[in-house]
PyMOL Python script that loads the backbone (N, CA, C, O; Angstrom):
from pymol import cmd

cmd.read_pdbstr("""\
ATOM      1  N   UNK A   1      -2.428  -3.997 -12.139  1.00  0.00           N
ATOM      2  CA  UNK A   1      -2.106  -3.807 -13.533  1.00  0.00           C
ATOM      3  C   UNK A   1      -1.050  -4.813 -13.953  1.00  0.00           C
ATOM      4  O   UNK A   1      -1.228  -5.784 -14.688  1.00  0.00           O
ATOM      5  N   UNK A   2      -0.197  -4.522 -13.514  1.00  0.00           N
ATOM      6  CA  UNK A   2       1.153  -5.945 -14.096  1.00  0.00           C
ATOM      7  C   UNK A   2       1.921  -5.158 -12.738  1.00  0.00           C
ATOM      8  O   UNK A   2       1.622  -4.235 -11.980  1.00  0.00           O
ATOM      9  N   UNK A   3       3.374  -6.328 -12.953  1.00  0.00           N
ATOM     10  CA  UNK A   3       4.262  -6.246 -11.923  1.00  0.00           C
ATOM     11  C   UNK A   3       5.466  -4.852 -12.612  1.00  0.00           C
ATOM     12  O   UNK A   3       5.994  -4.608 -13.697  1.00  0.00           O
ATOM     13  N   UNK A   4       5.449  -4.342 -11.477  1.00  0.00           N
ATOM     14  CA  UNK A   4       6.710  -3.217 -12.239  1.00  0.00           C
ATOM     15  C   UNK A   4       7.835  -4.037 -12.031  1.00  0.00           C
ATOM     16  O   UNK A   4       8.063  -4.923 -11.208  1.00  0.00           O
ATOM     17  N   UNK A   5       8.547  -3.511 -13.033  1.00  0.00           N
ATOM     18  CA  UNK A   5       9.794  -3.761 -13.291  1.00  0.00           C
ATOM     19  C   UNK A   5      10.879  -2.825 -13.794  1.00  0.00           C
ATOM     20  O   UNK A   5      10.690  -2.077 -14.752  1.00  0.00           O
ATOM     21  N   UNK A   6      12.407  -2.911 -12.892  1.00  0.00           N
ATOM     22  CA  UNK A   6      13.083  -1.511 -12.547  1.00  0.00           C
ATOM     23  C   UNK A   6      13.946  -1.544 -14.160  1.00  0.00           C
ATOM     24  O   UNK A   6      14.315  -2.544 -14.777  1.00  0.00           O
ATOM     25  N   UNK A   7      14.070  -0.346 -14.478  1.00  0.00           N
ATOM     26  CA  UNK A   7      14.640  -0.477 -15.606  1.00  0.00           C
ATOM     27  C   UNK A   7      16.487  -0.453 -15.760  1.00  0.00           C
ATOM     28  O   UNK A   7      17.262  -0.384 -16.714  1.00  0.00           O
ATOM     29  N   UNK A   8      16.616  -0.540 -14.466  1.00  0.00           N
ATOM     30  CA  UNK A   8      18.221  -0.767 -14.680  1.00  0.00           C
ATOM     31  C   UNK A   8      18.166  -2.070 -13.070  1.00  0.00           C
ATOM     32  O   UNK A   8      17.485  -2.158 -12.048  1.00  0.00           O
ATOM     33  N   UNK A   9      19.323  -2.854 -13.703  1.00  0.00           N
ATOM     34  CA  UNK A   9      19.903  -3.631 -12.531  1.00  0.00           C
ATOM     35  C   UNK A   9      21.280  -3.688 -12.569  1.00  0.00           C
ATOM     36  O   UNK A   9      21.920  -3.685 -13.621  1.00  0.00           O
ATOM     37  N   UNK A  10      21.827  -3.747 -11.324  1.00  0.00           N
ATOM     38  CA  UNK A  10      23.092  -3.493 -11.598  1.00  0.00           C
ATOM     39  C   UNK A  10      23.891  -2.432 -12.147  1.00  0.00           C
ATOM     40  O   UNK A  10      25.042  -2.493 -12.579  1.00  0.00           O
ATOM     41  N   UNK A  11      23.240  -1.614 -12.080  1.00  0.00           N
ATOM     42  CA  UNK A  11      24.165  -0.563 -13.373  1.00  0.00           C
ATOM     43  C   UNK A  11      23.829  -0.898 -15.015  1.00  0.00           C
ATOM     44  O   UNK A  11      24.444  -0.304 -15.901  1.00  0.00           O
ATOM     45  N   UNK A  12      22.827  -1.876 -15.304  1.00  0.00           N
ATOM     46  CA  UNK A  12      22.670  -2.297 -16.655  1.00  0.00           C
ATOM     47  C   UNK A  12      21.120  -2.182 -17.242  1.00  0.00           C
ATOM     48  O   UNK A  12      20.280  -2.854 -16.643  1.00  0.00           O
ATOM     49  N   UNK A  13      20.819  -1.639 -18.008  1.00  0.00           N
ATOM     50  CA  UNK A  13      19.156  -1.741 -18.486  1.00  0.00           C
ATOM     51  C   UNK A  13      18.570  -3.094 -18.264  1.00  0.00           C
ATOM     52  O   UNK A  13      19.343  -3.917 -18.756  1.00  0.00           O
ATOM     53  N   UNK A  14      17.834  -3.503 -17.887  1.00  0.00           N
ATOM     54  CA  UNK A  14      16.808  -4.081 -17.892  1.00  0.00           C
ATOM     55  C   UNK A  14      16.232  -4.788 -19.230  1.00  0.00           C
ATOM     56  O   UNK A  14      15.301  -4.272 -19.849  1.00  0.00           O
ATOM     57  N   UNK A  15      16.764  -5.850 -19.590  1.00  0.00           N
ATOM     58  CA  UNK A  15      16.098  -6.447 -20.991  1.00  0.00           C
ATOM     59  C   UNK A  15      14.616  -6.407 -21.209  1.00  0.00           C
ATOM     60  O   UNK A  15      14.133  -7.236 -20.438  1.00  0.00           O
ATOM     61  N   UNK A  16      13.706  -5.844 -21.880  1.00  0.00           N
ATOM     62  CA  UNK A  16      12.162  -6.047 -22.043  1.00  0.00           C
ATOM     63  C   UNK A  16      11.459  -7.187 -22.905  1.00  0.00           C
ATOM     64  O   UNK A  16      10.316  -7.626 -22.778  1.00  0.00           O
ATOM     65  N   UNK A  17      12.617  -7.611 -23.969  1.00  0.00           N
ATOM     66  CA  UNK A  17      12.046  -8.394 -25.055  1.00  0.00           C
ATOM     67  C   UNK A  17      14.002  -9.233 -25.198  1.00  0.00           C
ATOM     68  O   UNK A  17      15.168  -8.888 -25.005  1.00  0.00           O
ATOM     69  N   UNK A  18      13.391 -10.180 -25.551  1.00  0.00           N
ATOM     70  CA  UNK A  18      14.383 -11.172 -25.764  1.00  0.00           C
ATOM     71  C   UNK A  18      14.411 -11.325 -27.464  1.00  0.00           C
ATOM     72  O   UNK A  18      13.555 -10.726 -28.115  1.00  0.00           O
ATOM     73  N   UNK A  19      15.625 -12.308 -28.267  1.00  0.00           N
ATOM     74  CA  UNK A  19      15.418 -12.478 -29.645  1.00  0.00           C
ATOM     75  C   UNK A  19      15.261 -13.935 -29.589  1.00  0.00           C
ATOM     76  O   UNK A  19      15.160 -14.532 -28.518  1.00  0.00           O
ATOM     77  N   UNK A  20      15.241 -14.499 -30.704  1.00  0.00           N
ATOM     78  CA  UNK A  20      14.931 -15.860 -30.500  1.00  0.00           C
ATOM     79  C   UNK A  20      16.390 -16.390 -29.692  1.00  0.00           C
ATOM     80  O   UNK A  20      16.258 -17.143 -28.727  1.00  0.00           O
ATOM     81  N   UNK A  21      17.529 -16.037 -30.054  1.00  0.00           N
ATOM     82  CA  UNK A  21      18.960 -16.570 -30.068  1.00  0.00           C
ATOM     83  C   UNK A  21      18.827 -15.910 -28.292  1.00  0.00           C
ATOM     84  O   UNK A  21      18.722 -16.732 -27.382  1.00  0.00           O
ATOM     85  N   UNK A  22      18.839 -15.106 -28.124  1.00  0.00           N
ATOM     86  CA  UNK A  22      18.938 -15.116 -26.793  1.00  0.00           C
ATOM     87  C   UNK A  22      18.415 -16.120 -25.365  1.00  0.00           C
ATOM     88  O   UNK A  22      18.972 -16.460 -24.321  1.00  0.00           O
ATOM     89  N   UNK A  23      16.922 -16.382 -26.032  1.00  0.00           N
ATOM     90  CA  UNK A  23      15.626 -17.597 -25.845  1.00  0.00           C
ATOM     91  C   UNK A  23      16.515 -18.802 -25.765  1.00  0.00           C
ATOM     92  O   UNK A  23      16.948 -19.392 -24.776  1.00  0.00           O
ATOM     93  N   UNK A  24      16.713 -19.065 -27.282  1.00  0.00           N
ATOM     94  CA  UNK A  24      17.190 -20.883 -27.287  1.00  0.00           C
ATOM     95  C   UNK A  24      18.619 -20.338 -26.028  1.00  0.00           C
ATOM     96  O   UNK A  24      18.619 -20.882 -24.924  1.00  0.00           O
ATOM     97  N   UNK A  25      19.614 -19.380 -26.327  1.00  0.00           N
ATOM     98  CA  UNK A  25      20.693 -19.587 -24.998  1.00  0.00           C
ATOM     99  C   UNK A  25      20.219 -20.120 -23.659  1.00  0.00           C
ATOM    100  O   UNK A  25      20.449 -21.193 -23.102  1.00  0.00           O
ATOM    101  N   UNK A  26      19.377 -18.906 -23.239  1.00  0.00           N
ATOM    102  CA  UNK A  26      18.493 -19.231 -22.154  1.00  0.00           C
ATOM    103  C   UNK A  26      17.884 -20.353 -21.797  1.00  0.00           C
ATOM    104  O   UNK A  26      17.843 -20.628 -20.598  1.00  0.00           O
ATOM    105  N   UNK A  27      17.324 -21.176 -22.706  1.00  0.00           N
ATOM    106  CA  UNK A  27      16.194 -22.564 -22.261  1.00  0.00           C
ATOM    107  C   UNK A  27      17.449 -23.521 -22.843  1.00  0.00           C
ATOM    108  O   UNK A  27      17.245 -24.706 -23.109  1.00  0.00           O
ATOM    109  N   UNK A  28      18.290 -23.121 -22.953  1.00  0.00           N
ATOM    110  CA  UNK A  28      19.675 -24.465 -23.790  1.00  0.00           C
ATOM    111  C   UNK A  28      19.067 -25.528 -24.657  1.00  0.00           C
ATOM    112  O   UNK A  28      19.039 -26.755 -24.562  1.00  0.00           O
ATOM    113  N   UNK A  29      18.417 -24.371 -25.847  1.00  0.00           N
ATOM    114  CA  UNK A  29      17.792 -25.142 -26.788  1.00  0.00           C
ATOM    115  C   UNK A  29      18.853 -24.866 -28.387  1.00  0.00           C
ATOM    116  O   UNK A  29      19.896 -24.237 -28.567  1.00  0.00           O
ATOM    117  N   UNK A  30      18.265 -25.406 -29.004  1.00  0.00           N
ATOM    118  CA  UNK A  30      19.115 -25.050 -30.493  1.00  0.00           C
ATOM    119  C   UNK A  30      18.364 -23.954 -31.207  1.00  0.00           C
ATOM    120  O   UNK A  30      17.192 -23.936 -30.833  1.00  0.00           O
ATOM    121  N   UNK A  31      18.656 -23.000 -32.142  1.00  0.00           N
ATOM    122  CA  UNK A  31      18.070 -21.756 -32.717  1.00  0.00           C
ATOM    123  C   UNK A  31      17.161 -22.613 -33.414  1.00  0.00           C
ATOM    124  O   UNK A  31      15.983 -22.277 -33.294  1.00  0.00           O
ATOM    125  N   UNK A  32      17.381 -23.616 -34.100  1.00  0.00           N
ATOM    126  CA  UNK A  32      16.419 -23.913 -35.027  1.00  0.00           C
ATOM    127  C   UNK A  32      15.076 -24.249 -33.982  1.00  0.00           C
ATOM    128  O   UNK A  32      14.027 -23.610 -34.068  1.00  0.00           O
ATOM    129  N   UNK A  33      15.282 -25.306 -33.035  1.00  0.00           N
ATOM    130  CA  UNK A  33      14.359 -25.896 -32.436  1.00  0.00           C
ATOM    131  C   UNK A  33      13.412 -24.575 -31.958  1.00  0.00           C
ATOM    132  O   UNK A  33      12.187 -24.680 -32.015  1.00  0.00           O
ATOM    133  N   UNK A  34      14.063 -23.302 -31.474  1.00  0.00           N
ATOM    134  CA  UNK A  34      13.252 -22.350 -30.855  1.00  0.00           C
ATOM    135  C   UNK A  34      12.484 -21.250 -31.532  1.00  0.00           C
ATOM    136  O   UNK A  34      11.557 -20.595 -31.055  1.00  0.00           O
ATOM    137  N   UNK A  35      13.267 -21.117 -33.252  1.00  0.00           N
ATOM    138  CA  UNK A  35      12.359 -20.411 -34.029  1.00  0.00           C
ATOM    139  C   UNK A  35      11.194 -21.409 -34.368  1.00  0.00           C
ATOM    140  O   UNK A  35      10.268 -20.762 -34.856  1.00  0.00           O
ATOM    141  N   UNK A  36      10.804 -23.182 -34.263  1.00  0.00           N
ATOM    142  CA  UNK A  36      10.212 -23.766 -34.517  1.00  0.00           C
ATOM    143  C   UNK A  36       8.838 -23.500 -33.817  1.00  0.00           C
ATOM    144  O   UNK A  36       7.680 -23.230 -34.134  1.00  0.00           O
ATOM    145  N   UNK A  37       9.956 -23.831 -32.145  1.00  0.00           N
ATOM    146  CA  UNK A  37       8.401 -23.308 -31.312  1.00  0.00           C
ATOM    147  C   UNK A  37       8.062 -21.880 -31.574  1.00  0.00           C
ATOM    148  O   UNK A  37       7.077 -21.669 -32.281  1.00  0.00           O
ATOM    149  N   UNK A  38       8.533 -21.174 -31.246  1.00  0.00           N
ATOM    150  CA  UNK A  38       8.135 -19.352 -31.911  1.00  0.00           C
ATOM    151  C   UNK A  38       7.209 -19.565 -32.490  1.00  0.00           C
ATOM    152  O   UNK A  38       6.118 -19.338 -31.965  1.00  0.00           O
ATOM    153  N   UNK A  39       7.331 -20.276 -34.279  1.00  0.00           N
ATOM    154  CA  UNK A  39       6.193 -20.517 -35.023  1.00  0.00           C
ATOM    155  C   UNK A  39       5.150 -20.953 -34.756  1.00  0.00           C
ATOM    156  O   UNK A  39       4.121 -20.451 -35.208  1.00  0.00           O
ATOM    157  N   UNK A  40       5.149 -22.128 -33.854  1.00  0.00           N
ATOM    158  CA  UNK A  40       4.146 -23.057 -33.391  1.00  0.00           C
ATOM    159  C   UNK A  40       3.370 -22.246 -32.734  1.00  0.00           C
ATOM    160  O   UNK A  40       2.159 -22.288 -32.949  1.00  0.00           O
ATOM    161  N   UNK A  41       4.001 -21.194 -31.645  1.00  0.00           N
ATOM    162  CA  UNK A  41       3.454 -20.464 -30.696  1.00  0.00           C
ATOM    163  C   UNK A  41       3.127 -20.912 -29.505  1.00  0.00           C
ATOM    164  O   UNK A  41       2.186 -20.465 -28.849  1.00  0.00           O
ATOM    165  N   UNK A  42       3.909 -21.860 -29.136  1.00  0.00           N
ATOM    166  CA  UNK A  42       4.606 -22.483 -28.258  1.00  0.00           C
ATOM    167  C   UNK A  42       5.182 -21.754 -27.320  1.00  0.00           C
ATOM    168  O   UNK A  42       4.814 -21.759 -26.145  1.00  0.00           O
ATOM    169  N   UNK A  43       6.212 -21.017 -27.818  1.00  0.00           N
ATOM    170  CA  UNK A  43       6.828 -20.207 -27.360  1.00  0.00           C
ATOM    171  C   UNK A  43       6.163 -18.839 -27.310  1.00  0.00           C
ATOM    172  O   UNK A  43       6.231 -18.316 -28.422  1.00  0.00           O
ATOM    173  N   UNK A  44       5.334 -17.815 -26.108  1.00  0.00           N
ATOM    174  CA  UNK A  44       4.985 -16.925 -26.702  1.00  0.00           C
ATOM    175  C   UNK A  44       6.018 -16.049 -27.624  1.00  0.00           C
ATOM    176  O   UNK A  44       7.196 -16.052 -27.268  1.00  0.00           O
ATOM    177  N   UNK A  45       5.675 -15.349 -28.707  1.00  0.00           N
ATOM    178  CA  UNK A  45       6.551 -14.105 -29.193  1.00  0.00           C
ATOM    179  C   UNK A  45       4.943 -13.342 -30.285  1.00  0.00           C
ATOM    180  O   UNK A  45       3.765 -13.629 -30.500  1.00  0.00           O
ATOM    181  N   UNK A  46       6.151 -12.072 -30.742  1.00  0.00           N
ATOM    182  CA  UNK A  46       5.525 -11.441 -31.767  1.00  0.00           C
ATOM    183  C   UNK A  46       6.176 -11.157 -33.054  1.00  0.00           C
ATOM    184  O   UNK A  46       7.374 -11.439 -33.056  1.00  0.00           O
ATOM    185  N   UNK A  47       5.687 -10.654 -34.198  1.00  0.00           N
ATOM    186  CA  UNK A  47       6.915 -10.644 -35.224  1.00  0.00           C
ATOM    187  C   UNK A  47       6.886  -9.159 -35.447  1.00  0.00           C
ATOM    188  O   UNK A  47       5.819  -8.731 -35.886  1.00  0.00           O
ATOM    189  N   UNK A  48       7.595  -8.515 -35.288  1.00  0.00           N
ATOM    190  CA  UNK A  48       7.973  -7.207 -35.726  1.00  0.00           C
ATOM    191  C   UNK A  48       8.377  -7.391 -36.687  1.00  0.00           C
ATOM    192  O   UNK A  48       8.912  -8.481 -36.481  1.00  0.00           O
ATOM    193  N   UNK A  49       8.644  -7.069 -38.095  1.00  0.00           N
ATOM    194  CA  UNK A  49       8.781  -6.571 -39.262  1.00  0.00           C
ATOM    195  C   UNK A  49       9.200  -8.436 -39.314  1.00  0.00           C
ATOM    196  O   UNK A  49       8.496  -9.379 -38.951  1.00  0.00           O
ATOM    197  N   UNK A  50      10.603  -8.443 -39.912  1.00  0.00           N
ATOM    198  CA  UNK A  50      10.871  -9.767 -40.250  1.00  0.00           C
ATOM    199  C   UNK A  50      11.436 -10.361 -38.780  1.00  0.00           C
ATOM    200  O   UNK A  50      12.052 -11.425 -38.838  1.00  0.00           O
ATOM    201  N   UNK A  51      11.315  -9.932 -37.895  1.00  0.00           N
ATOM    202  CA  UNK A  51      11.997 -10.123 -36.984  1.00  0.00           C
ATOM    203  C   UNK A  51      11.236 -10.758 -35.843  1.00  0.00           C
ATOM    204  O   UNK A  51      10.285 -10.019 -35.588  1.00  0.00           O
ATOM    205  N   UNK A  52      11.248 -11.732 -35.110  1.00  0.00           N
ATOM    206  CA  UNK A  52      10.548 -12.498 -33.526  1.00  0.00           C
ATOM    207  C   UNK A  52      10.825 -11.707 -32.437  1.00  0.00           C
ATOM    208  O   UNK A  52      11.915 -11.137 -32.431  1.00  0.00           O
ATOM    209  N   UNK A  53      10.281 -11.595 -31.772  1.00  0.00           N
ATOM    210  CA  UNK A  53      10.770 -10.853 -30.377  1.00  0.00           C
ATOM    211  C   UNK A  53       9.924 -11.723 -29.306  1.00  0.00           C
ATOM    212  O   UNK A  53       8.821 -12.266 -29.371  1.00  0.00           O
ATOM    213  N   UNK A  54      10.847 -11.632 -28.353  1.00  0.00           N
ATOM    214  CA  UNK A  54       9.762 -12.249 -27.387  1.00  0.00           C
ATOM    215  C   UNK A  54      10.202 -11.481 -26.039  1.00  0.00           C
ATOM    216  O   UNK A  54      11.249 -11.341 -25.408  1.00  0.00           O
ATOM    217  N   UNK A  55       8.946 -11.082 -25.929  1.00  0.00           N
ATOM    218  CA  UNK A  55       8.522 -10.219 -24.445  1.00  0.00           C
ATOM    219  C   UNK A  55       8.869 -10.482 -23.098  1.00  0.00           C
ATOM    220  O   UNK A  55       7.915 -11.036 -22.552  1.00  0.00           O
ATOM    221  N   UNK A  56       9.583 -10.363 -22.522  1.00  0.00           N
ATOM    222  CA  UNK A  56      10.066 -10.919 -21.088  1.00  0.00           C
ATOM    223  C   UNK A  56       9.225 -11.302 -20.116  1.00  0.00           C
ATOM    224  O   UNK A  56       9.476 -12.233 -19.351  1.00  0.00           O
ATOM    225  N   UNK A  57       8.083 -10.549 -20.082  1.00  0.00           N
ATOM    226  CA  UNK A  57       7.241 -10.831 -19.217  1.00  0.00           C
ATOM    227  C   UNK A  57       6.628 -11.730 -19.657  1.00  0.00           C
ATOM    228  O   UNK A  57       6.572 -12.601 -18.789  1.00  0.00           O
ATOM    229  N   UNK A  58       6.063 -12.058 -20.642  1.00  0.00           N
ATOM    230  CA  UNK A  58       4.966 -13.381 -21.139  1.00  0.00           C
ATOM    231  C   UNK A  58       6.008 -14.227 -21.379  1.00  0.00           C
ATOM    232  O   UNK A  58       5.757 -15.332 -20.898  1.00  0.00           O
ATOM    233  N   UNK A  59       7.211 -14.175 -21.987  1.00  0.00           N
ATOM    234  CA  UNK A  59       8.531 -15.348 -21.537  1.00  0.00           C
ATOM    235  C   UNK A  59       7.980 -16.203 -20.319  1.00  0.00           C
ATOM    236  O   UNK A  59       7.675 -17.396 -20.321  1.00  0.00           O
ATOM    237  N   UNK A  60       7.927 -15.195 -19.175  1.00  0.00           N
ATOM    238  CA  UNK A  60       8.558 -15.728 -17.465  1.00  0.00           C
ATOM    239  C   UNK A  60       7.001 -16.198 -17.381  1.00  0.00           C
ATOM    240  O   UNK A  60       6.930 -17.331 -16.905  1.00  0.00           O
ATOM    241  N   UNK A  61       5.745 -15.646 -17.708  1.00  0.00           N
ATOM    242  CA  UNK A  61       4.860 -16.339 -17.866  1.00  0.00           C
ATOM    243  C   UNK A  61       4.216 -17.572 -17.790  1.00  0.00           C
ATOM    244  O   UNK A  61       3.433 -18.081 -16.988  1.00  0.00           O
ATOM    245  N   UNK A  62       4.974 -18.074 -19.278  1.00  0.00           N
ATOM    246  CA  UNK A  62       4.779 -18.870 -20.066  1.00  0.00           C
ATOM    247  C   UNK A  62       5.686 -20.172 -19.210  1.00  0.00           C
ATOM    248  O   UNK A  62       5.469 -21.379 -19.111  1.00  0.00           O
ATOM    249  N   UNK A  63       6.338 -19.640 -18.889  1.00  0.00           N
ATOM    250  CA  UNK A  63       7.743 -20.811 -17.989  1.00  0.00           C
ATOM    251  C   UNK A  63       7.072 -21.280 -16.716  1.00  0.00           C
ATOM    252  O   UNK A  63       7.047 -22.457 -16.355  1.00  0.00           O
ATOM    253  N   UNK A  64       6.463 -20.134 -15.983  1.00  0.00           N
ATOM    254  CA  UNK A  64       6.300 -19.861 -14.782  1.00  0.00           C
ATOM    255  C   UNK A  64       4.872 -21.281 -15.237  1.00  0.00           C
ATOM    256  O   UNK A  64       5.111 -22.382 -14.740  1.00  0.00           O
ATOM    257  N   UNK A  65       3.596 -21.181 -16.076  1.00  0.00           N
ATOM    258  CA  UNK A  65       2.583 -22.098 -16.020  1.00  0.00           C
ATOM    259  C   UNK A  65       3.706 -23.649 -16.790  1.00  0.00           C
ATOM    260  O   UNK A  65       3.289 -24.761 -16.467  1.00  0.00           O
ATOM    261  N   UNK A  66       4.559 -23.627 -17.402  1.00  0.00           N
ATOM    262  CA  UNK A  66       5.176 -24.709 -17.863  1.00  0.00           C
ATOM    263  C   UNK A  66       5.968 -25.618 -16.801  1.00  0.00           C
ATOM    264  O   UNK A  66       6.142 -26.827 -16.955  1.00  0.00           O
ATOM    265  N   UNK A  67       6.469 -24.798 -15.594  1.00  0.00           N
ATOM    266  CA  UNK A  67       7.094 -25.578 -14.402  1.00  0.00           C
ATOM    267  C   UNK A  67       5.458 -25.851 -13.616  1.00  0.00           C
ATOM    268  O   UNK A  67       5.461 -26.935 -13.033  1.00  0.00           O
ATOM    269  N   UNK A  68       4.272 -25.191 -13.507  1.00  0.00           N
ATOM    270  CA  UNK A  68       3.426 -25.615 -12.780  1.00  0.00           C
ATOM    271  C   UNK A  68       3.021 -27.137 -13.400  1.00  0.00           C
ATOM    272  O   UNK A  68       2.825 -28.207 -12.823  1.00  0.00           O
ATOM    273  N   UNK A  69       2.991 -26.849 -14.499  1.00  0.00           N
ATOM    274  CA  UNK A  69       2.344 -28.051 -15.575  1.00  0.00           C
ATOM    275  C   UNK A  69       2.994 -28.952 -15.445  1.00  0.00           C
ATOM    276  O   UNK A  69       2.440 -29.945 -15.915  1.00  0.00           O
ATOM    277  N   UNK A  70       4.466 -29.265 -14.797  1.00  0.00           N
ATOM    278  CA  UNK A  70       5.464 -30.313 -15.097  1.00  0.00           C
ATOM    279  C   UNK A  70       5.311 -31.278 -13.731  1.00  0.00           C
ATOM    280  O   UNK A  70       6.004 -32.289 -13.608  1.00  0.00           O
TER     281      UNK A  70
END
""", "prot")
cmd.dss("prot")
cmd.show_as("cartoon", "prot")
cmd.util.cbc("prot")
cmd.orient("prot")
């Protein structure tokens, strides 16, 4: 089915979905550049109301075929 994943580490929840600003921190990109890809869909995400989210697992995904690709 998919990989489980524990919902606390450390003593801390387990992030499921990232925001864009968390994303660009993470890949040490600029907010603008990463709501760009978002749009493009580049970046996987989804839009909840006005809002991007992007899914942790299709994140690590998406990275995981982008380092194969490199």
């Amino acid at each position: 089915m998919g990989e489980l994943v524990p919902l606390r580490s450390a003593g801390r929840p387990v992030k499921l979905v990232y925001t864009v600003d968390e994303v660009a921190d993470l890949l040490g990109l600029s907010r603008g550049l990463t709501y760009d890809l978002v749009r493009a869909g580049t970046i996987p995400a989804e839009r909840v109301g006005r809002r991007w989210i992007i899914p942790r697992a299709r994140l690590d995904a998406w990275l995981s075929g982008v380092e194969q690709g490199a």
